[in-house]
C-alpha positions in Angstrom: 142.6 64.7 110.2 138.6 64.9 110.1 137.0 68.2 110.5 133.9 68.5 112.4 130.7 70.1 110.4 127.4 71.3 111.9 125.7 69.5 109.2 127.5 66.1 110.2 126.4 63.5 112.7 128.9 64.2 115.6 130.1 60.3 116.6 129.7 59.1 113.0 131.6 62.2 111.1 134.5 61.9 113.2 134.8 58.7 114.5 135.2 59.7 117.9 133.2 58.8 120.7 130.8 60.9 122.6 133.2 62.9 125.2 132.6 61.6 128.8 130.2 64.3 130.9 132.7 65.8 133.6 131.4 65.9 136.8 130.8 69.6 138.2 133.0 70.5 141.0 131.8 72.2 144.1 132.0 75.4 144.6 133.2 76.9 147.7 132.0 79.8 149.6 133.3 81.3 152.8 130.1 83.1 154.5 130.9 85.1 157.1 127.8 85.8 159.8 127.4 87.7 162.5 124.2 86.5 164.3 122.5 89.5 163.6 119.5 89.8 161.8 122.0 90.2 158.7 122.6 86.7 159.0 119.5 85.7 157.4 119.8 87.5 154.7 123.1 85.9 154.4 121.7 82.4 154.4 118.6 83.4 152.2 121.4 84.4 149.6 123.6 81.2 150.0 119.8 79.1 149.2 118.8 81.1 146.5 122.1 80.4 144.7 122.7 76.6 145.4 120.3 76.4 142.8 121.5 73.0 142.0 125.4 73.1 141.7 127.1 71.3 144.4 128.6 73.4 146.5 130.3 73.6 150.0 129.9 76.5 152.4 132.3 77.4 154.9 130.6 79.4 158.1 132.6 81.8 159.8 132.6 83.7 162.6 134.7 85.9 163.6 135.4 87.3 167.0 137.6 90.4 168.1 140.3 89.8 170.1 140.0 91.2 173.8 141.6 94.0 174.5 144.8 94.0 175.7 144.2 96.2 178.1 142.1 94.4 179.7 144.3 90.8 179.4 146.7 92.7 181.7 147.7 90.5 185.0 146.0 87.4 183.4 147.9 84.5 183.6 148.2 82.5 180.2 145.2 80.4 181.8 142.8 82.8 182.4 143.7 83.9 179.0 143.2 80.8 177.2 140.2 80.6 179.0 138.6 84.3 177.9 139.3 83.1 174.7 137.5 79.4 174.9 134.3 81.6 176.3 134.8 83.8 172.9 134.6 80.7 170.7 132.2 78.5 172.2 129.9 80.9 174.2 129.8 83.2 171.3 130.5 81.9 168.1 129.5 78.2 168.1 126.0 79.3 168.6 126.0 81.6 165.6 127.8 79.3 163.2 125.3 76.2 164.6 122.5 78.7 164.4 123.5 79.0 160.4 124.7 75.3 160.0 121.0 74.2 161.0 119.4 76.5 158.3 121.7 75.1 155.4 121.2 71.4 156.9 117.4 72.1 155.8 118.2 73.3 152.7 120.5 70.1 152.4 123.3 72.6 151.4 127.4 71.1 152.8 128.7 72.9 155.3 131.7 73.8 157.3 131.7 75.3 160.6 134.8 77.7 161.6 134.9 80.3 164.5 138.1 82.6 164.7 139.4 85.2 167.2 140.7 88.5 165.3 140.6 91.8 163.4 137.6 91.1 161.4 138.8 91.6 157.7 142.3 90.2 157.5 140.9 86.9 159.4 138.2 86.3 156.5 140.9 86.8 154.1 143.3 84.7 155.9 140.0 81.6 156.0 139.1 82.3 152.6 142.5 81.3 151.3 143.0 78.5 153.5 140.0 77.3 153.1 140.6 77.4 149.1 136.7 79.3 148.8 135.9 80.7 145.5 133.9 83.4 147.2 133.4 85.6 150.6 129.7 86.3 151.4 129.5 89.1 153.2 126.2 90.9 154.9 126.3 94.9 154.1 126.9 96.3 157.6 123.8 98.7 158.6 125.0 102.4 159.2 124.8 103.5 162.3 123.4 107.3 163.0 126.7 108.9 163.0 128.0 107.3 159.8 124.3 107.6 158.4 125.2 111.7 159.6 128.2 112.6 158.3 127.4 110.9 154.7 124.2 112.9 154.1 126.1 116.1 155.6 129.3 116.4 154.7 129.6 113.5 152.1 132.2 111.8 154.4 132.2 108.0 154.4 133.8 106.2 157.3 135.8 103.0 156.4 133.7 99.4 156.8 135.2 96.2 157.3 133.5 95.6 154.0 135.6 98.1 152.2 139.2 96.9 154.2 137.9 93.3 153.3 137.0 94.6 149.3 140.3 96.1 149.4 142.3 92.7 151.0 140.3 90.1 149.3 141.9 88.4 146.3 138.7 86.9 144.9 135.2 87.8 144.6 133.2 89.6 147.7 129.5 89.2 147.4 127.9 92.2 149.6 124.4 90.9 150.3 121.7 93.7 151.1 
């Protein structure tokens, strides 16, 4: 058995050869967007850290389901139908809006629109979809929440936190 020394000549000392050079395997991200003005931020953030590794981003969107209520003396085909407008009328646009920006940064893509509650459906993408990662946009407060925080100190539940508290893997909250 030949021990390796710093002061030897690697291929020579050992008589090994050089190990191959794996190749890199992509990462993948699940970004979830919203078409807000978020969204940028979102896709600024997925750029800035391609940096070079491969990687494959998976676009979601996810839309909430209609209310039941209001599904009430729909037949299954009006039903399907509410929910083909919430997927392509809605979503597609956003996701495509997204897709283009990463086609220009020549950054592989996925495009996925789903209907329901907002943080167990990423969860439920991110797994199936094997991502490494959720990128998430940090939701802006709105004047109530923005309220009772500076007031009483009371913080309302986001679908950030239920989704930091569900996810299994890394949650990257981009500000």
């Amino acid at each position: 058995m030949s021990v390796l020394r710093s002061d030897m000549p690697w291929p020579q000392a050992t008589g090994q050869t050089r190990p191959v050079a794996r190749q890199v395997p992509k990462r993948r991200i699940l970004a979830v967007v919203d078409g807000s003005a978020r969204t940028a931020d979102v896709i600024e953030f997925l750029i800035a850290q391609a940096g070079g590794r491969p990687q494959e981003v998976v676009i979601l969107n996810v839309q909430p389901p209609p209310e039941s209520w209001r599904m009430r003396g729909y037949e299954s085909f009006k039903q399907d139908e509410i929910r083909d407008r919430l997927v392509n009328d809605r979503g597609k646009p956003v996701v495509a809006a997204v897709a283009a920006a990463l086609d220009r940064a020549a950054i592989e893509h996925k495009e996925r629109v789903e209907i329901g509650e907002m943080a167990e459906t990423v969860e439920r993408c991110a797994r199936e979809e094997g991502c490494e990662q959720i990128v998430v946009a940090e939701p802006r407060s709105g004047v109530v929440r923005r309220w009772l925080a500076r007031q009483a100190g009371v913080t309302i539940g986001s679908v950030v936190s239920q989704l930091l508290a569900l996810a299994d893997r890394p949650v990257v909250v981009v500000r």
